[in-house]
C-alpha positions as CSV (number, residue, x, y, z in Angstrom):
1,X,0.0,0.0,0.0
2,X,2.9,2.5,0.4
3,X,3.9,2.1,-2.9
4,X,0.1,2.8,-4.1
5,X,0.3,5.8,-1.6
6,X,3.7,7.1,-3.5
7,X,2.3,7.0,-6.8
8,X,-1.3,8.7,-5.9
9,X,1.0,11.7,-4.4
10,X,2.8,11.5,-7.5
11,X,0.1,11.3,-9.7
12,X,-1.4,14.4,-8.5
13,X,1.7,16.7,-9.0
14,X,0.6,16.6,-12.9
15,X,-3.1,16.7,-12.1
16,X,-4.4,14.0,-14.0
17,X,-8.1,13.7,-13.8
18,X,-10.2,10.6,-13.3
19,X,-8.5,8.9,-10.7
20,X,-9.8,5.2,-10.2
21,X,-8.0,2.8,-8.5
22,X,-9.1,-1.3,-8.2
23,X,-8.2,-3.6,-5.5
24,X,-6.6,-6.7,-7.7
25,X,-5.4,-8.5,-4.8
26,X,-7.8,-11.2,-5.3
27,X,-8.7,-11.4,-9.1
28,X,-4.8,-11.2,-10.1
29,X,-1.7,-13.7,-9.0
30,X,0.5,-10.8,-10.6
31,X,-0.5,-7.6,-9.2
32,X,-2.8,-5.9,-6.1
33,X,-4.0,-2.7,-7.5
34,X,-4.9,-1.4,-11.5
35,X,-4.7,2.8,-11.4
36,X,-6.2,4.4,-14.3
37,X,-6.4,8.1,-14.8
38,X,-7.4,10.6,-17.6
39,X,-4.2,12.8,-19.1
40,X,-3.2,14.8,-22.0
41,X,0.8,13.3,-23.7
42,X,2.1,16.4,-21.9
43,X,1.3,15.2,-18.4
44,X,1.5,11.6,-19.4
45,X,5.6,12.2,-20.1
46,X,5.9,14.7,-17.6
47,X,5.0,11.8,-15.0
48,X,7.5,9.5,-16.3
49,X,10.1,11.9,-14.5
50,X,7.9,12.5,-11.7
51,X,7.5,8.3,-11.3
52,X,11.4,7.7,-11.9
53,X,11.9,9.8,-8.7
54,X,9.1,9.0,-6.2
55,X,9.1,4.9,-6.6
56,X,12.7,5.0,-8.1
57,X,13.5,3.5,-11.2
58,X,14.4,0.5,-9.5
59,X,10.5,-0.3,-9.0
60,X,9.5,1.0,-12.5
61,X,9.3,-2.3,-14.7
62,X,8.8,-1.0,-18.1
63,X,6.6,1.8,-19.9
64,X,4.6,0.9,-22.6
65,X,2.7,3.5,-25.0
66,X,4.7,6.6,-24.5
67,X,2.6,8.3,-27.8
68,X,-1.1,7.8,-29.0
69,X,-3.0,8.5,-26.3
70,X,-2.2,5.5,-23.4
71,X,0.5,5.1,-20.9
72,X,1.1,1.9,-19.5
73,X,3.2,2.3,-16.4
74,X,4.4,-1.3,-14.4
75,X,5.2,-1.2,-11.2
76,X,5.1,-4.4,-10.0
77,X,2.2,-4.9,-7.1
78,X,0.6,-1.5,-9.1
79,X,-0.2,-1.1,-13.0
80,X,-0.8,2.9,-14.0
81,X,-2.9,3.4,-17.1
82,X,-3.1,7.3,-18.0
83,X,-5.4,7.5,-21.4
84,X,-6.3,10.6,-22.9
85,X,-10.0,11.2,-22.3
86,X,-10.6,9.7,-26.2
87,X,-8.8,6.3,-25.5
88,X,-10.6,5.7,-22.2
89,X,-14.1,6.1,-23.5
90,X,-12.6,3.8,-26.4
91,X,-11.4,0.8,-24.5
92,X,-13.8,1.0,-22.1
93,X,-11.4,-0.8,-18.8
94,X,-13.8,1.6,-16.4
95,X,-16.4,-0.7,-18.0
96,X,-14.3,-4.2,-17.9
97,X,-13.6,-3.3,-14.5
98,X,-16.7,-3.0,-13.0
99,X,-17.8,-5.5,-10.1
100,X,-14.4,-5.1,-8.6
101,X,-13.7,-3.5,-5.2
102,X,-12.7,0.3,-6.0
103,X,-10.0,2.0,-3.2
104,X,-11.1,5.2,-1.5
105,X,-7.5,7.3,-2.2
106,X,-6.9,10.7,-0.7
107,X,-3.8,12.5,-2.4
């Protein structure tokens, strides 16, 4: 959870809108929480600097998508997803993710 905390702080320096985060622990064997968020490119790359110092790069597993509209950050226990308000309506994961357990955050 203090990881989750780290990157909710973090998050919210580029204020990203949208914030959803689901509780995996029990539907995954890979990861505990999904995050997704709503940003435009220029707050999706600005993050990746943000990220690389709050976690450390150390806990940053890859980034996948860096253009075209969806960010796909791995962390580990916690997988960011930042889509631009287009993609998110498009793929729908608010949608796919419905049914599971949703975590009150406070940044």
């Amino acid at each position: 959870m203090e990881l989750l905390e780290k990157i909710i702080k973090t998050i919210d320096i580029v204020k990203v809108t949208d914030v959803k985060v689901y509780d995996m622990e029990k539907s995954s064997p890979f990861f505990d929480y999904v995050v997704l968020a709503t940003a435009n490119e220029r707050q999706s790359n600005a993050l990746i600097q943000y990220l690389k110092e709050s976690v450390g790069t150390e806990q940053i597993r890859g980034f996948e998508g860096k253009t075209g509209g969806w960010l796909l950050v791995d962390m580990g226990e916690v997988i960011l997803h930042l889509f631009s308000k287009e993609m998110r309506d498009y793929y729908g994961f608010d949608k796919r993710l419905m049914g599971l357990k949703l975590v009150d955050i406070k940044a």
